[in-house]
C-alpha positions in Angstrom: 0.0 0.0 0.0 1.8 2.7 -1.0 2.2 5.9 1.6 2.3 10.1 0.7 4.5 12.1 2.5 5.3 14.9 0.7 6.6 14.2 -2.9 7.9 10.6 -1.9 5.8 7.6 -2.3 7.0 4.6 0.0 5.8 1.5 0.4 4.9 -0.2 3.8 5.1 -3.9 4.7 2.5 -5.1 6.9 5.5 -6.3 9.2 6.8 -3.0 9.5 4.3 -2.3 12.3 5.4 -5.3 14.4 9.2 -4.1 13.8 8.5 -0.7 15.2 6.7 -2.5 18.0 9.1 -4.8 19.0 12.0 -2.5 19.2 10.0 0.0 21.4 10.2 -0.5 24.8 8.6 2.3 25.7 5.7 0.6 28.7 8.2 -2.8 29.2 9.0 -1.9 33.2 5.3 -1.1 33.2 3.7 -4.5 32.1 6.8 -6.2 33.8 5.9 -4.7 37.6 2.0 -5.7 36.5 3.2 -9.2 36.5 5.3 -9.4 39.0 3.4 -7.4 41.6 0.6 -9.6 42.4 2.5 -12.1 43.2 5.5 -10.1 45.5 2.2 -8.6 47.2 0.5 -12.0 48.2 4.3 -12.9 49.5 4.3 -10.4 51.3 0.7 -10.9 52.7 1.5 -14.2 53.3 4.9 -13.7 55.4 3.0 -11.1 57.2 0.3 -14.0 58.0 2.1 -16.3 59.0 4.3 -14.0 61.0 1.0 -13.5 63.2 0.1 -17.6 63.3 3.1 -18.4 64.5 3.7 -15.3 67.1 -0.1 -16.5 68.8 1.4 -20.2 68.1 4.8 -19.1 70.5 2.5 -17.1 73.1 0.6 -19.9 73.2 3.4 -22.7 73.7 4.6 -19.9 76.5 1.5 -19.9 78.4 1.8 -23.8 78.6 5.7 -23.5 79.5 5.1 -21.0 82.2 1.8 -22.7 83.7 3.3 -25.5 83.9 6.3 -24.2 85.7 4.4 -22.5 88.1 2.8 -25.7 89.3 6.0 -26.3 90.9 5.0 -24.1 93.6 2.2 -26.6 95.0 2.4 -28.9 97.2 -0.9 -30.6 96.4 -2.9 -31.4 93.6 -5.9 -29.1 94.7 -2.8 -26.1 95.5 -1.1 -27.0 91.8 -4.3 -26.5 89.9 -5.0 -23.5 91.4 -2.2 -21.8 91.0 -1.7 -22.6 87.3 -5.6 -22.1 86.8 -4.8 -18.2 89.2 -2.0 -17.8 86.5 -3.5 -18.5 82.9 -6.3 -16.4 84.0 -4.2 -13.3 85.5 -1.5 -13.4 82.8 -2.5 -15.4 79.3 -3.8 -11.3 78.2 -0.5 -10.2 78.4 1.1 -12.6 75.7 1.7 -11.6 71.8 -1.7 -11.9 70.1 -3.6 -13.7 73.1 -7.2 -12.6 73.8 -7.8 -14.3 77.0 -11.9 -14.8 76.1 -10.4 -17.6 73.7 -7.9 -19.5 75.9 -8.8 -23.0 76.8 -7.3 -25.1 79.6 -6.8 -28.6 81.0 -4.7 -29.2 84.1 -3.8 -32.1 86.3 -1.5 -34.6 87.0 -0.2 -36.9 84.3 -2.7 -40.0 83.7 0.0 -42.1 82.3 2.9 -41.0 84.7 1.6 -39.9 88.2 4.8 -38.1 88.7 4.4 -35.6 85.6 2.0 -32.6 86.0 0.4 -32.1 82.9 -0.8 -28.5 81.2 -2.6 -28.3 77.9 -3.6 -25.0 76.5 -5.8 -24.5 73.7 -6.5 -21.2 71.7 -9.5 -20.3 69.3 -7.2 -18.4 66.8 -10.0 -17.9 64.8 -10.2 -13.9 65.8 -6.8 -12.6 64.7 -7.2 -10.7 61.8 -5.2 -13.5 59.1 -8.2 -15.3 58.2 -10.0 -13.3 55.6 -6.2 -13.3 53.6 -6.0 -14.9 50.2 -3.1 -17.4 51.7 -3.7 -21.1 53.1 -3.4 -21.1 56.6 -2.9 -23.7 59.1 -6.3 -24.5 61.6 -7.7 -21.9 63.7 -7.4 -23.8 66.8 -4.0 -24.0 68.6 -3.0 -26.1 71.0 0.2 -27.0 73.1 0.6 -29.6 75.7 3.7 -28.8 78.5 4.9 -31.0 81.0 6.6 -30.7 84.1 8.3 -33.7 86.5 6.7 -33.2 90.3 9.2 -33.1 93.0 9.4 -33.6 96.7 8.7 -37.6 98.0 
């Protein structure tokens, strides 16, 4: 198809436009970050996810440890439970990500070895604010079991 520009005629190839095309580059860091965005942003999202899962898992795993270590204190069953029982409900609002409303407890000695005492906490982690993220997550209930060898006799 021939082309006017001034007194010249030229012709044009129907490849010249894909030439011209492929050596701009003009838009390339544009469509580039398009691609690559979405998926640094749901990395990102999902570090930041996971960062929270596992800092309620750890506070968690801590109120356990430290119950458990304050049964120590007792001399009795009856005394152990209430002191670990006194301290999950005085201090589990004070760990990373804990709301106390969702903390779950078992206490007592050890049914399988009468000289462990035995602490198992549970937390609905279903509140924390990871769940409505596009980003597969482990269960919303955590739970972590800590023993502790009874002293004394």
């Amino acid at each position: 198809m021939p082309v006017h520009r001034g007194s010249q005629l030229r012709r044009v190839s129907p490849l010249d436009g894909l030439r011209r095309l492929a050596a701009n580059h003009d838009g390339a860091s544009a469509v580039e970050f398009a691609i690559i965005a979405p998926v640094f942003i749901l990395m990102i999202v999902g570090v930041l996810a996971y960062g929270i899962y596992f800092g309620a898992a750890n506070s968690v795993q801590q109120i356990a440890a430290d119950a458990a270590r304050t049964s120590i204190a007792g001399l009795s069953a009856s005394e152990r439970n209430t002191l670990v029982t006194a301290f999950i409900e005085n201090n589990a609002g004070a760990y990373v990500f804990i709301d106390p409303d969702e903390v779950d407890f078992s206490i007592g000695d050890d049914t399988s070895d009468p000289n462990q005492y035995k602490v198992t906490v549970t937390y609905d982690a279903s509140q924390l604010p990871i769940w409505v993220l596009p980003v597969p997550m482990p269960g919303k209930i955590i739970s972590y079991t800590s023993t502790i060898r009874l002293g004394g006799s």
